[in-house]
C-alpha positions in Angstrom: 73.0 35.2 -35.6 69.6 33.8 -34.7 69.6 30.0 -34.3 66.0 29.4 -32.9 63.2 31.2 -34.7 59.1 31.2 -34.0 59.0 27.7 -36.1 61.4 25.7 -34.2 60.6 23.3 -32.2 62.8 20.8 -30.6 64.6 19.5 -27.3 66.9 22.4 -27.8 64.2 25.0 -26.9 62.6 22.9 -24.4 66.0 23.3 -22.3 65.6 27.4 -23.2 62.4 27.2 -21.5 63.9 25.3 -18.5 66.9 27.6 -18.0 64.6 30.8 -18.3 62.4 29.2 -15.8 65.8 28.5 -13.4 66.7 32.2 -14.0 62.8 33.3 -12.7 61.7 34.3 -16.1 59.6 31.7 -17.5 56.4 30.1 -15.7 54.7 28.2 -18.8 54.6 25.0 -19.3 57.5 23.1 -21.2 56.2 23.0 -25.3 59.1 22.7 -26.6 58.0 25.6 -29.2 59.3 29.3 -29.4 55.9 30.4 -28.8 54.3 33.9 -27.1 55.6 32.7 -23.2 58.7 32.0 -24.2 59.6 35.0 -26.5 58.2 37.1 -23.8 60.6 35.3 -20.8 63.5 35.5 -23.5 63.0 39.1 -24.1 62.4 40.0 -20.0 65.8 37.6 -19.6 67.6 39.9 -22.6 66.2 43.6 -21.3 67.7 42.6 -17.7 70.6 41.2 -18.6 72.0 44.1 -21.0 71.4 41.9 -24.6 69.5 43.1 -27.4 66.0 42.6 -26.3 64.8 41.3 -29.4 63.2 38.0 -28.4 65.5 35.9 -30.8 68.0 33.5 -29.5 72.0 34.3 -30.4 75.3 33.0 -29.2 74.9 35.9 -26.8 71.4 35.3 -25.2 72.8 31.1 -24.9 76.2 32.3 -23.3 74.3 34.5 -20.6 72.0 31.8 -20.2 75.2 29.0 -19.3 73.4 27.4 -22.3 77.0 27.5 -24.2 78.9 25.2 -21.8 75.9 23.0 -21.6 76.8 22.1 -25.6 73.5 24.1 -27.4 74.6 26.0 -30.6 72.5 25.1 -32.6 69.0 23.5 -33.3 69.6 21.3 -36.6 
């Protein structure tokens, strides 16, 4: 299931883009958009963590990134 796609923009993704910047992944600056930088840190972030490198953002991709417990499941 992908909850975030190209179009969304919210606070939501803005914390993606801080936690892939915490893990080393992510250098941009924060847009709070799924745009190019951030697909590209998510996928690098997937490939090296074992998860489908697909640039899309699933329950999987948030639990590796600790942004489960943090309370993000979705971007309504």
């Amino acid at each position: 299931m992908e909850l975030f796609t190209p179009e969304t923009s919210s606070e939501e993704i803005k914390r993606l883009q801080e936690r892939l910047q915490e893990f080393g992944y992510y250098q941009g600056e924060f847009t709070n958009t799924l745009d190019g930088a951030t697909q590209e840190a998510l996928t690098n972030f997937q490939e090296a963590n074992g998860l489908a490198a697909d640039g899309t953002v699933g329950l999987m991709t948030l639990n590796a990134l600790g942004l489960l417990e943090l309370g993000i499941t979705d971007v309504g």
